[in-house]
KOLVO-79602 format. One record per atom (N, C-alpha, C, O): residue in three letters; x negated, z, y. Coordinates in steps of 0.05 Angstrom, whole numbers, padded with zeros to 5 digits, always signed. Layout:
% KOLVO-79602
ALAXZY...
END
This chain:
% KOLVO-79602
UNK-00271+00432+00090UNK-00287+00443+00069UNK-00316+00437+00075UNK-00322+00413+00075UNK-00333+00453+00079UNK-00365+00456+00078UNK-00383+00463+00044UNK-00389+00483+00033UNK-00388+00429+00037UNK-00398+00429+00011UNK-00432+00446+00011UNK-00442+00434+00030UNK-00440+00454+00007UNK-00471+00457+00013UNK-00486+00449-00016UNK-00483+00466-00033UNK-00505+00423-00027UNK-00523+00426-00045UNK-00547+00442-00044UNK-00555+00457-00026UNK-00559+00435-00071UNK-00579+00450-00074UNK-00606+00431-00067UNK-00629+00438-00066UNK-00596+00412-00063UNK-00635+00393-00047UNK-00631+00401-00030UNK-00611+00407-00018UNK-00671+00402-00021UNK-00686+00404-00001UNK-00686+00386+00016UNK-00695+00363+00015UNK-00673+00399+00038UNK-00672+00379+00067UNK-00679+00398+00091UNK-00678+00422+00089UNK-00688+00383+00114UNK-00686+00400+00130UNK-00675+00413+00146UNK-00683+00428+00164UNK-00649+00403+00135UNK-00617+00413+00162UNK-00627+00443+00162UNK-00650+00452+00157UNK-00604+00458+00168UNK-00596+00482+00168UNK-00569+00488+00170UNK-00558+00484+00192UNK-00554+00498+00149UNK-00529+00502+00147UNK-00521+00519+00162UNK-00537+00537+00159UNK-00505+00524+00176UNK-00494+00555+00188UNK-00463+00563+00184UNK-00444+00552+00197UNK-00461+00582+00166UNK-00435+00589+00172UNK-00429+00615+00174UNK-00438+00630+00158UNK-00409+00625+00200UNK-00407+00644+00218UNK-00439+00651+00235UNK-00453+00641+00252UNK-00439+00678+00214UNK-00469+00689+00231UNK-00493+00680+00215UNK-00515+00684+00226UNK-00492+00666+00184UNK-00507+00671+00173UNK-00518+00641+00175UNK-00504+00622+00182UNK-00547+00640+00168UNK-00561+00613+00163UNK-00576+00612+00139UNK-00590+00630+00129UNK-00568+00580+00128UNK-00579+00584+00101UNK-00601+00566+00102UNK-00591+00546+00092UNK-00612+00563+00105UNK-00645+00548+00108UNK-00646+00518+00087UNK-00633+00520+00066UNK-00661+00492+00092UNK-00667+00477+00078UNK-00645+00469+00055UNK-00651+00468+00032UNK-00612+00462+00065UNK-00596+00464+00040UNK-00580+00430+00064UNK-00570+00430+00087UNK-00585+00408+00044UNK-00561+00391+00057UNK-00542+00400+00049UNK-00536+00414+00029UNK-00527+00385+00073UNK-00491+00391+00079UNK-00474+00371+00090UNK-00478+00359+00111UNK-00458+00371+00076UNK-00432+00346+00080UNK-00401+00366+00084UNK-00390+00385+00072UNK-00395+00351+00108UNK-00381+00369+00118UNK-00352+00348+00121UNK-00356+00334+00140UNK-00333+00344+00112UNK-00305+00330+00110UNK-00282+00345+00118UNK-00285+00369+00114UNK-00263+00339+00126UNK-00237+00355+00132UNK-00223+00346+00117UNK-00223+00323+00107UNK-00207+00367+00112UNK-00186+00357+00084UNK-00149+00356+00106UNK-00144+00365+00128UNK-00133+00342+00086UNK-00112+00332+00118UNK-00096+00361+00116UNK-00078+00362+00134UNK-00096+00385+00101UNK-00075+00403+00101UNK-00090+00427+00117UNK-00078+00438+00135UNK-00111+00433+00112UNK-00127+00447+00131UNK-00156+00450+00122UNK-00161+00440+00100UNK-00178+00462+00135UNK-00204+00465+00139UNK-00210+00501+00116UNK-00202+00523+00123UNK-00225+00494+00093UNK-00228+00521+00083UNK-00254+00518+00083UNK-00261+00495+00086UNK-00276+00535+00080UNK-00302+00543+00076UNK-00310+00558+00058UNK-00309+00582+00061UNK-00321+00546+00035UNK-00327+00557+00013UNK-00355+00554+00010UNK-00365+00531+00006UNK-00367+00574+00013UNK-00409+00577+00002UNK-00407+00598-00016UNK-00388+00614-00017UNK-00431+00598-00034UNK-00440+00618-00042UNK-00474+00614-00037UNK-00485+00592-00034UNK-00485+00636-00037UNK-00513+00647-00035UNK-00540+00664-00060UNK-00545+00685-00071UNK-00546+00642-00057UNK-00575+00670-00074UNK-00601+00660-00059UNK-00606+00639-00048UNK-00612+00680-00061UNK-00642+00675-00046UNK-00657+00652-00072UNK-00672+00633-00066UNK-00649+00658-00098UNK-00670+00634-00110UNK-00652+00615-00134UNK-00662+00597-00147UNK-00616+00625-00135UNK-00607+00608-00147UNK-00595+00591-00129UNK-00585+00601-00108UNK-00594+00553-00137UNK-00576+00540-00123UNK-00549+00549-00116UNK-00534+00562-00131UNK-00545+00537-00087UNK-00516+00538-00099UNK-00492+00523-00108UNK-00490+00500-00100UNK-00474+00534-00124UNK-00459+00526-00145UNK-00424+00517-00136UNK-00404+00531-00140UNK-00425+00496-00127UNK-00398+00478-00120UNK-00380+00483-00131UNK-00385+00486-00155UNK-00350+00486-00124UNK-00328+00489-00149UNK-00317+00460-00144UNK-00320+00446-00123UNK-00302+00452-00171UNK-00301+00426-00165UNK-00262+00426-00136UNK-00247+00444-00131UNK-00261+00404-00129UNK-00247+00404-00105UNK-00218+00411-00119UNK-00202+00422-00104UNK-00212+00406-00139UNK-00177+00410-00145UNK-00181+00437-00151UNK-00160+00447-00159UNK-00200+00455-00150UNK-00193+00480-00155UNK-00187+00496-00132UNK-00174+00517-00133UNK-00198+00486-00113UNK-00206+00493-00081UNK-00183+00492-00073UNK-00172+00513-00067UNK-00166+00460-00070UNK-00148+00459-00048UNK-00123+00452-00067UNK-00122+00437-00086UNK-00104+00468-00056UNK-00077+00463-00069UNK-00057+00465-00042UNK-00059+00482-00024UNK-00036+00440-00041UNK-00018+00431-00035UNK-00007+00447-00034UNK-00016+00462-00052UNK+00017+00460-00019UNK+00041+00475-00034UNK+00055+00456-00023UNK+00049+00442-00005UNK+00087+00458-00045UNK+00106+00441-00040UNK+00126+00438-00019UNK+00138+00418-00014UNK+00128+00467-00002UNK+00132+00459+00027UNK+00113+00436+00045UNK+00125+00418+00057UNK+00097+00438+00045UNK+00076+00419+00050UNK+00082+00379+00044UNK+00078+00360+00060UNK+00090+00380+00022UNK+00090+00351+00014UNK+00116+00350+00023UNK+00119+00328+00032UNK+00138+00363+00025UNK+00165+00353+00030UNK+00163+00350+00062UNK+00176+00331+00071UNK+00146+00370+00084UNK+00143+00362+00106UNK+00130+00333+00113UNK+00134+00317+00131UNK+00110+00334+00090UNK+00099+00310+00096UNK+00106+00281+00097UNK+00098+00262+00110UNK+00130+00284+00071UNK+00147+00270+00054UNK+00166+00263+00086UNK+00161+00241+00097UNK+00183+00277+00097UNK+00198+00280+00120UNK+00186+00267+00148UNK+00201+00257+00164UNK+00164+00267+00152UNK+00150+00259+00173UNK+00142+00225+00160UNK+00134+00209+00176UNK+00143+00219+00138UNK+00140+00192+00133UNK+00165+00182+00137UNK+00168+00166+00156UNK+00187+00189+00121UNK+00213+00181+00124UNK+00221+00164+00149UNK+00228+00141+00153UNK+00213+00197+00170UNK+00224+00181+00198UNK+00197+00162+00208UNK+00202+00146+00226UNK+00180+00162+00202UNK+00171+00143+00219UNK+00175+00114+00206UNK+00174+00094+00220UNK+00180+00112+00173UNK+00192+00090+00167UNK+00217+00073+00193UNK+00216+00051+00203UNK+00234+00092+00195UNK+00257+00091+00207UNK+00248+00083+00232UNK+00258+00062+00241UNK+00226+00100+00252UNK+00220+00093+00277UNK+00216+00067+00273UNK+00228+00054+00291UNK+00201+00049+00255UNK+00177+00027+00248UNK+00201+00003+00249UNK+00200-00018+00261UNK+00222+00014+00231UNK+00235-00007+00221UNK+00265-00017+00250UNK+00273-00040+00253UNK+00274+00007+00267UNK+00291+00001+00286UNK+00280-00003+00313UNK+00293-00015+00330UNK+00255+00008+00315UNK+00243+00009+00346UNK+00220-00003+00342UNK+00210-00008+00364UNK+00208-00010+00326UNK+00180-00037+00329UNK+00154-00004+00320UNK+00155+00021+00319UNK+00134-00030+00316UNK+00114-00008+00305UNK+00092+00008+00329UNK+00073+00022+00322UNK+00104+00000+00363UNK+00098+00006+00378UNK+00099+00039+00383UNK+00084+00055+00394UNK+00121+00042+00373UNK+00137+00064+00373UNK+00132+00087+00356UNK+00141+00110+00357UNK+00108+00069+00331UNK+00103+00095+00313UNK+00082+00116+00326UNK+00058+00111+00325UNK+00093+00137+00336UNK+00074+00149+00352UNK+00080+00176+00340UNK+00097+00178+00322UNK+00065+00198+00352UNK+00063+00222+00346UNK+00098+00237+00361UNK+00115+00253+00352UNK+00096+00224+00383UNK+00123+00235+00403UNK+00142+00231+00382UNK+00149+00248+00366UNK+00150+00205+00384UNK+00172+00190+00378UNK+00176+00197+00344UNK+00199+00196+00337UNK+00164+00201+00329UNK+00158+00212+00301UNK+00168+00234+00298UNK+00186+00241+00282UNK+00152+00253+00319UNK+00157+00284+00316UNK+00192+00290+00320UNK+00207+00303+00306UNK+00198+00276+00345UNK+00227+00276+00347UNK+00247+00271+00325UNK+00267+00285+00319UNK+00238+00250+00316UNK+00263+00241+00290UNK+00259+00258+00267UNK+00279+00263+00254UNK+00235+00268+00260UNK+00228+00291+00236UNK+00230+00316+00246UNK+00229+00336+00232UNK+00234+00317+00271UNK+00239+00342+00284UNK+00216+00363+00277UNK+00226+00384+00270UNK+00196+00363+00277UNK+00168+00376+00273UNK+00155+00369+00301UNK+00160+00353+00319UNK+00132+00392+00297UNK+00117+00386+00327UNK+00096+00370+00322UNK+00087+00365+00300UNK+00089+00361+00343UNK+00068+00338+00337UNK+00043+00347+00322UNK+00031+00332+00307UNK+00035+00375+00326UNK+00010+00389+00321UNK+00015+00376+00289UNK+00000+00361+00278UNK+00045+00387+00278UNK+00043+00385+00249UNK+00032+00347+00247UNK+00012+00345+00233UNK+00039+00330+00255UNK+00032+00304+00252UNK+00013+00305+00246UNK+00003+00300+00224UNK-00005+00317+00278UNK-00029+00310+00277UNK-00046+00320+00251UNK-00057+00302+00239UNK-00048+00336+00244UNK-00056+00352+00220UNK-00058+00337+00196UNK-00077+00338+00180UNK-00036+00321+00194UNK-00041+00303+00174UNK-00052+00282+00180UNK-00069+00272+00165UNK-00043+00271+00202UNK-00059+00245+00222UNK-00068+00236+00237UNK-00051+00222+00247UNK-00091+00231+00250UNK-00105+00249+00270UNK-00104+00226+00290UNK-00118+00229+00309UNK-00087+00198+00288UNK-00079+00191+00313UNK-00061+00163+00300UNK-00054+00160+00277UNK-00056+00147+00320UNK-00030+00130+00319UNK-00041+00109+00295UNK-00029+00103+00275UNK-00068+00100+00305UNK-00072+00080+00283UNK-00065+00092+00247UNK-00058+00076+00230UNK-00067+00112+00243UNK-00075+00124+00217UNK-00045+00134+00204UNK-00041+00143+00182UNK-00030+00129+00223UNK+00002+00143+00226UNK+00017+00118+00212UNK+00030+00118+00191UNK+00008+00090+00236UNK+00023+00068+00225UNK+00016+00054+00194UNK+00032+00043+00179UNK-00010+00056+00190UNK-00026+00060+00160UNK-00007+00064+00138UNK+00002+00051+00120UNK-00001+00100+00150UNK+00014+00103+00123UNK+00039+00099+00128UNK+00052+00097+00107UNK+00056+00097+00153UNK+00078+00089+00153UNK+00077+00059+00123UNK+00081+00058+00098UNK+00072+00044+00141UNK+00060+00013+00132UNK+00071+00019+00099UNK+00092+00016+00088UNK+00045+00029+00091UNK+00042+00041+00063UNK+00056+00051+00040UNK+00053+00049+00016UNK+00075+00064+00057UNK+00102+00079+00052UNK+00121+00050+00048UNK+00131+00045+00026UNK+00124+00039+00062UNK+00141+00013+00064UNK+00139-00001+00035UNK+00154-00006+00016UNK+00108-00006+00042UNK+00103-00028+00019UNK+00103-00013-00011UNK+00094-00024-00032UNK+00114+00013-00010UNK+00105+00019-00045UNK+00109-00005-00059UNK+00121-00026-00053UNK+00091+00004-00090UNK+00094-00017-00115UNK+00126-00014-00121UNK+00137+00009-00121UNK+00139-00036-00126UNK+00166-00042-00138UNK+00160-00047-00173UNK+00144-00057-00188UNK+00181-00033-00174UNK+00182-00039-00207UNK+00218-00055-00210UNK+00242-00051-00210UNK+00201-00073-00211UNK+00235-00096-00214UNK+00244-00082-00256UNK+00234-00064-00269UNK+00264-00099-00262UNK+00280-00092-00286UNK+00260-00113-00290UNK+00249-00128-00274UNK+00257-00110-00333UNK+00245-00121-00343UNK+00261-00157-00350UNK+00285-00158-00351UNK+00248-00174-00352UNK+00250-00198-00358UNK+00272-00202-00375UNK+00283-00182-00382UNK+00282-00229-00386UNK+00297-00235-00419UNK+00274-00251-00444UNK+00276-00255-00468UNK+00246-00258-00420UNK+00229-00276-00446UNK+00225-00303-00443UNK+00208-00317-00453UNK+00252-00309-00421UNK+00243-00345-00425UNK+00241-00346-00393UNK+00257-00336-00377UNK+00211-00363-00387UNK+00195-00361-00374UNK+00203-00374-00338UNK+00196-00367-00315UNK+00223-00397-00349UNK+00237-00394-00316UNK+00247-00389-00311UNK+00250-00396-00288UNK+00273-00368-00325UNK+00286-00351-00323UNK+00282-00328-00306UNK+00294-00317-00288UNK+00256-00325-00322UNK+00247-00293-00315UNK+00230-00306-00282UNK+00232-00291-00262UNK+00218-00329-00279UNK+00212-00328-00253UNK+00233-00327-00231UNK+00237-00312-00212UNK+00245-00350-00240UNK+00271-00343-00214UNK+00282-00319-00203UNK+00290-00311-00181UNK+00279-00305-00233UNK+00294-00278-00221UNK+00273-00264-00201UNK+00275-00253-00179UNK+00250-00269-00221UNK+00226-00250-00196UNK+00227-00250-00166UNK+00224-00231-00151UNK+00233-00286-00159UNK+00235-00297-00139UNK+00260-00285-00118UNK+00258-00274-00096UNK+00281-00292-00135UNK+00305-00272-00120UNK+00301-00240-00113UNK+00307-00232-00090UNK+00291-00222-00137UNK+00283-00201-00133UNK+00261-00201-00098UNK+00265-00190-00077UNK+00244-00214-00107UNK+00231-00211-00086UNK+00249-00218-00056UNK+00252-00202-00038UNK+00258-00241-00057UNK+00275-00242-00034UNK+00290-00217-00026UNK+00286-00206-00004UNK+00313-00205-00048UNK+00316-00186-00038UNK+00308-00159-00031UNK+00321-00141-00020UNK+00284-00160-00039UNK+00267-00135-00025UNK+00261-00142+00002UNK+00270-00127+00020UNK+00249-00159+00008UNK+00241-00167+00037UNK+00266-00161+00048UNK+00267-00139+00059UNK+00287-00175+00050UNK+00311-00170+00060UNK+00317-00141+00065UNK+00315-00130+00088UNK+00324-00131+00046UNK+00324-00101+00041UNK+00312-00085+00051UNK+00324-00065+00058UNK+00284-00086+00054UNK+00265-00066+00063UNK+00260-00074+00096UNK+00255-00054+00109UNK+00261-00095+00110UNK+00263-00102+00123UNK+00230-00109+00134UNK+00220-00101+00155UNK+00217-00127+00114UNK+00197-00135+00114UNK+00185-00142+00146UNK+00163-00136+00155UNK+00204-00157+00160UNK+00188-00172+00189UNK+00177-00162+00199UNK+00156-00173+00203UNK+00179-00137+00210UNK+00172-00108+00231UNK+00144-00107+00215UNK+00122-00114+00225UNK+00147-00099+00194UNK+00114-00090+00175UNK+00097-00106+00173UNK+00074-00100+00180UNK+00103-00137+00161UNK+00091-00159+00168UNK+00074-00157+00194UNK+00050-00153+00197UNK+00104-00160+00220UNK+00086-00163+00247UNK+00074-00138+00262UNK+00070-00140+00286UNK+00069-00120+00251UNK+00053-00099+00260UNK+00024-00101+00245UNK+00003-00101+00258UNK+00023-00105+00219UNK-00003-00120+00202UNK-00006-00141+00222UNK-00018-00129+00239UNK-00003-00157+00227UNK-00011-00182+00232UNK-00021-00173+00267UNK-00037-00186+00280UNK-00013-00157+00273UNK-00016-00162+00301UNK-00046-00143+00308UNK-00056-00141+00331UNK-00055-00130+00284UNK-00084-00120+00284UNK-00095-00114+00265UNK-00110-00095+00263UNK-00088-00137+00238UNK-00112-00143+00227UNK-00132-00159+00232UNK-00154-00160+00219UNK-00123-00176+00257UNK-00149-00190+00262UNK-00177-00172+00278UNK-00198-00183+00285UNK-00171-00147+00281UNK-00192-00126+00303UNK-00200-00114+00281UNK-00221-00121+00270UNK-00185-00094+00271UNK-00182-00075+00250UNK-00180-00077+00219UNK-00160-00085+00207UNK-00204-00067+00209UNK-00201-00073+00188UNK-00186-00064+00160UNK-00178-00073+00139UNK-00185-00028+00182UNK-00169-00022+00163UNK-00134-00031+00166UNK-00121-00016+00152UNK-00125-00041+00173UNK-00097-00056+00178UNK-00100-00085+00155UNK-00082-00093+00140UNK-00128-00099+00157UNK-00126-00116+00143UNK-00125-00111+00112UNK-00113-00125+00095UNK-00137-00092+00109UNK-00139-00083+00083UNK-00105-00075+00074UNK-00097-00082+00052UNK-00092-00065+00088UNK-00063-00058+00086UNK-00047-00078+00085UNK-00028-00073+00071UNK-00049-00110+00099UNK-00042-00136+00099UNK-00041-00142+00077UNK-00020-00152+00069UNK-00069-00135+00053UNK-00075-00155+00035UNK-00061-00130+00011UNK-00062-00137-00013UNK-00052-00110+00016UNK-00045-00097-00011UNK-00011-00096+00004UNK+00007-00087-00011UNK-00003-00104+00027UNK+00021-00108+00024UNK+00031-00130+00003UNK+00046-00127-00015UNK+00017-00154+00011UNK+00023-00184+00000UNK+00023-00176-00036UNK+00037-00186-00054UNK+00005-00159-00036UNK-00006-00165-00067UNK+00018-00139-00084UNK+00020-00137-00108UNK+00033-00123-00065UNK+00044-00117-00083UNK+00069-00124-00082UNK+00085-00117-00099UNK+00075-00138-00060UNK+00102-00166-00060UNK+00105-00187-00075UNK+00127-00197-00080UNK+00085-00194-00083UNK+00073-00209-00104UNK+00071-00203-00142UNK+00075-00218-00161UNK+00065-00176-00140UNK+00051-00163-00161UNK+00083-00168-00185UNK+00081-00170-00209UNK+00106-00169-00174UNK+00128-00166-00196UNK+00125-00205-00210UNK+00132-00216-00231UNK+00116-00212-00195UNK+00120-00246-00206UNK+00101-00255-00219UNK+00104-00273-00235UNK+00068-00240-00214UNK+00046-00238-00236UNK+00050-00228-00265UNK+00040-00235-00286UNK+00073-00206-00256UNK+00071-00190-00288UNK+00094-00215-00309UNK+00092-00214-00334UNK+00112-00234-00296UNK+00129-00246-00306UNK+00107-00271-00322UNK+00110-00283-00344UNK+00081-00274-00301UNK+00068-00293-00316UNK+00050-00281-00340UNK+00047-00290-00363UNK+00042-00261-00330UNK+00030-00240-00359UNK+00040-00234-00382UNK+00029-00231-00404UNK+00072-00233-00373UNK+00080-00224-00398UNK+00082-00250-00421UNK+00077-00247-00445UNK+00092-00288-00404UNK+00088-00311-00419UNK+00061-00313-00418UNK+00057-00332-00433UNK+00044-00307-00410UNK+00018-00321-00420UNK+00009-00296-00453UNK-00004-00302-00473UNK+00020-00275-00449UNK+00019-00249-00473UNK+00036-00262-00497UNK+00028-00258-00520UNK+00062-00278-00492UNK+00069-00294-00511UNK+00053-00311-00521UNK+00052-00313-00546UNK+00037-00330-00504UNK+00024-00355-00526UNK+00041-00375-00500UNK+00037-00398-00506UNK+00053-00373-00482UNK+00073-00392-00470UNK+00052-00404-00449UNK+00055-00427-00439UNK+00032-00390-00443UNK+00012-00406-00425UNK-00018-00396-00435UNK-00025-00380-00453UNK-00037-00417-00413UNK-00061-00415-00426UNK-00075-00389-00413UNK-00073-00379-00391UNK-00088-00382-00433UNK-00101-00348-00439UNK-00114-00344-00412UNK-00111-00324-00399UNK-00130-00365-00404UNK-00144-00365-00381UNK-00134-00370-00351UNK-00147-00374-00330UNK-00103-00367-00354UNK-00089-00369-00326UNK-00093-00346-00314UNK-00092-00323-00323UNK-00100-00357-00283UNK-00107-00329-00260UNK-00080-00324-00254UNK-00069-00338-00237UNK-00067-00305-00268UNK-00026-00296-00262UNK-00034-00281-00230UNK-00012-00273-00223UNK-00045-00276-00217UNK-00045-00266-00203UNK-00045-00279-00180UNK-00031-00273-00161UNK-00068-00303-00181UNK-00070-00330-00160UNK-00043-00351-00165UNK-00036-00365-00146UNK-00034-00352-00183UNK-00021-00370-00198UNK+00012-00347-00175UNK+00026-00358-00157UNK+00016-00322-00182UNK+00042-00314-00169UNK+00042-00320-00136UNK+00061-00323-00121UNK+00012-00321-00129UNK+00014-00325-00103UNK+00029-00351-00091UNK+00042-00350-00070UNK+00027-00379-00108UNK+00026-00396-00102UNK+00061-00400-00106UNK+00075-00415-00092UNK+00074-00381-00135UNK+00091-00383-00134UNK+00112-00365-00107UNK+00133-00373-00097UNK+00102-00347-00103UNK+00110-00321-00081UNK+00105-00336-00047UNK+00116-00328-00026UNK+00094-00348-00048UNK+00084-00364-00012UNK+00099-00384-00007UNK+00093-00388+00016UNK+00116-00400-00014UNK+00145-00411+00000UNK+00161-00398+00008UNK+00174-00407+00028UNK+00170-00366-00007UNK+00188-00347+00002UNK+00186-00328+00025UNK+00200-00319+00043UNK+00147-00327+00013UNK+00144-00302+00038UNK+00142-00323+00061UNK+00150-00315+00083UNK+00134-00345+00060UNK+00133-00365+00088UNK+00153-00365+00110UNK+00152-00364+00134UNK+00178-00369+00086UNK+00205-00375+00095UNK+00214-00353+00110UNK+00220-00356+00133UNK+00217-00326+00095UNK+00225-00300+00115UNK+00209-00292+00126UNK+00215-00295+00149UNK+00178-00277+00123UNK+00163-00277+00145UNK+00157-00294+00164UNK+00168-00290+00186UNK+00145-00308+00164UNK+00134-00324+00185UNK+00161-00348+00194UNK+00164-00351+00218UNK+00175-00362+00178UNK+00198-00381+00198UNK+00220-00365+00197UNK+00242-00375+00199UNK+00217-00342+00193UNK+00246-00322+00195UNK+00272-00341+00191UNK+00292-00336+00204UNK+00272-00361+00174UNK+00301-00385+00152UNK+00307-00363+00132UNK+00294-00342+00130UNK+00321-00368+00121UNK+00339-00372+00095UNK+00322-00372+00076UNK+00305-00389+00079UNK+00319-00357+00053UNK+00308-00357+00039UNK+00332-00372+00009UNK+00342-00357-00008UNK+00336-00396+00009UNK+00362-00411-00008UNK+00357-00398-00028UNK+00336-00385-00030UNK+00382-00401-00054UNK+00365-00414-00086UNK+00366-00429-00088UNK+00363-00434-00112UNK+00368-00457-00071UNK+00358-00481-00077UNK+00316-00481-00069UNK+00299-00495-00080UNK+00312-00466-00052UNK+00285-00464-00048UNK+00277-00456-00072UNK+00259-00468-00083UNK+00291-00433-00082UNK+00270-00418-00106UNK+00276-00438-00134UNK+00261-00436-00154UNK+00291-00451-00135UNK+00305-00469-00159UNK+00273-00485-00152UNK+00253-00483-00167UNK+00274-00502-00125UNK+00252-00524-00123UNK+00221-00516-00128UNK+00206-00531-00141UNK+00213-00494-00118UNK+00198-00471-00130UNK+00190-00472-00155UNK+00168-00482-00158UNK+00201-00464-00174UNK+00190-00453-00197UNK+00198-00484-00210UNK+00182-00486-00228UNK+00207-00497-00209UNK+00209-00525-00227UNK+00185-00541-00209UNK+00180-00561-00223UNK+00175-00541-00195UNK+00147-00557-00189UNK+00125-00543-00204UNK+00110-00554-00220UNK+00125-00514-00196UNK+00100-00497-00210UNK+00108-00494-00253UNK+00094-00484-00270UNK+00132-00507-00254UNK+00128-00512-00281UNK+00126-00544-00295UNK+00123-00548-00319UNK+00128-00564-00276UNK+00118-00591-00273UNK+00092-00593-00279UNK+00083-00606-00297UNK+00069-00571-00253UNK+00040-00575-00254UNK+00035-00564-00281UNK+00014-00571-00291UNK+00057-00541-00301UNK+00032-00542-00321UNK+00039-00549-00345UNK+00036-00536-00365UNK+00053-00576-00342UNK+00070-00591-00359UNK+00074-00575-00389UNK+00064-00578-00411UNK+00097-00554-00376UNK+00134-00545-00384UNK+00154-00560-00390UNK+00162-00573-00371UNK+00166-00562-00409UNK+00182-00578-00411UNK+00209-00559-00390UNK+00221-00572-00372UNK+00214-00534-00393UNK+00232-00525-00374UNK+00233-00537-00335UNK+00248-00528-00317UNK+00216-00555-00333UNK+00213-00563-00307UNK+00244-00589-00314UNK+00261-00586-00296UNK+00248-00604-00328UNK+00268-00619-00325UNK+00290-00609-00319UNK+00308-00626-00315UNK+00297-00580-00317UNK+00325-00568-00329UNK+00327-00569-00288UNK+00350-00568-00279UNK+00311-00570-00274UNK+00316-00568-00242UNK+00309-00598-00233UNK+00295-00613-00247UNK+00315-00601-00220UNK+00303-00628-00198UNK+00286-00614-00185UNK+00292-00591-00180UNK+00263-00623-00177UNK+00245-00623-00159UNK+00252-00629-00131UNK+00237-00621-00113UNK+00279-00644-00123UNK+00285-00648-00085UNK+00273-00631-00068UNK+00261-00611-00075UNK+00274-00638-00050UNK+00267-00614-00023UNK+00286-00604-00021UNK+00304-00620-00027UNK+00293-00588-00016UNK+00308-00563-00016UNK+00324-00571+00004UNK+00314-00590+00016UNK+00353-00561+00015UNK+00364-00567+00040UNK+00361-00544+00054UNK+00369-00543+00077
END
């Protein structure tokens, strides 16, 4: 899409044969294809349509697109994220690469949204109300997603270039946070009771509860027990002196 405003600059726009004199121009590609929309007057500006009127999706479109994520989930998750490539993609979605490319204009941007795709937001089942109840479960919940989704691969493809790349790191930190995000809302919803103090960061606060688990299966690839998550949430309800911390022992876990 070729936006053209109405300030005075000194570019020169050109599209096909014609030149429009003194008009900046921002020029973006959109991922479904390239359209060119101007209009002209010798002394009126010209007049932008806004972008959702311009470009429309059709739903062949998102289901190919939808299909080409699928499999490269699949490539990501059985053959390493080495593998998420345009070839090896195209094959399992059975599309030609051109179509990839179109949407993705190379490997880094592919594994992005692979990644992305992986980590959607989870919407766990709602709570019962009593507060280490509802964490444990978060805790298990979360275990079994990692398990399930098969977190390590995604993990170690993040990890192995967010330290260069920033956009990978940025994908690192909204993986964690929405692995995380179901055990914040468990503290939101008790601190929305009156059950904790108004001024708790639930969000810093799930991390602390969520980082023994993700430790355990990402990074020491163990067992994620319920004796870990039992020892877990009865320390983090010790520190904010709970009476529900007696109902567990505190031990180290076996």
């Amino acid at each position: 899409m070729l936006v053209v405003t109405g300030r005075a600059h000194p570019a020169r726009v050109v599209l096909g044969s014609i030149v429009f004199p003194h008009f900046e121009c921002l020029e973006y590609r959109e991922l479904r294809k390239i359209q060119y929309v101007a209009q002209w007057s010798k002394k009126v500006p010209m007049a932008v349509e806004p972008e959702s009127d311009i470009v429309r999706i059709n739903p062949r479109t998102r289901r190919v697109r939808q299909a080409i994520l699928d499999a490269a989930v699949e490539v990501l998750l059985t053959d390493g994220a080495e593998h998420v490539t345009a070839t090896h993609v195209a094959g399992r979605a059975d599309v030609a690469r051109t179509t990839i490319y179109r949407h993705w204009p190379d490997q880094a941007a592919l594994l992005l949204a692979t990644i992305d795709a992986v980590a959607s937001p989870h919407h766990p089942p709602p709570g019962v109300g009593v507060l280490d109840r509802d964490l444990r479960s978060a805790l298990e919940n979360l275990r079994t997603r990692l398990m399930v989704h098969q977190s390590r691969p995604v993990f170690g493809a993040l990890a192995s270039h967010a330290h260069h790349d920033e956009g990978f790191a940025a994908a690192q930190r909204r993986f964690v946070e929405q692995l995380v995000r179901p055990v914040a809302a468990v503290l939101e919803a008790a601190r929305d009771r009156g059950e904790l103090n108004g001024m708790l960061d639930c969000q810093f606060e799930a991390t602390l509860l969520a980082g023994p688990v993700l430790q355990h299966h990402l990074m020491l690839h163990a067992d994620v027990t319920d004796g870990l998550i039992e020892a877990v949430v009865a320390r983090w309800l010790a520190v904010h002196n709970l009476g529900n911390a007696r109902s567990v022992s505190p031990t180290r876990p076996g």
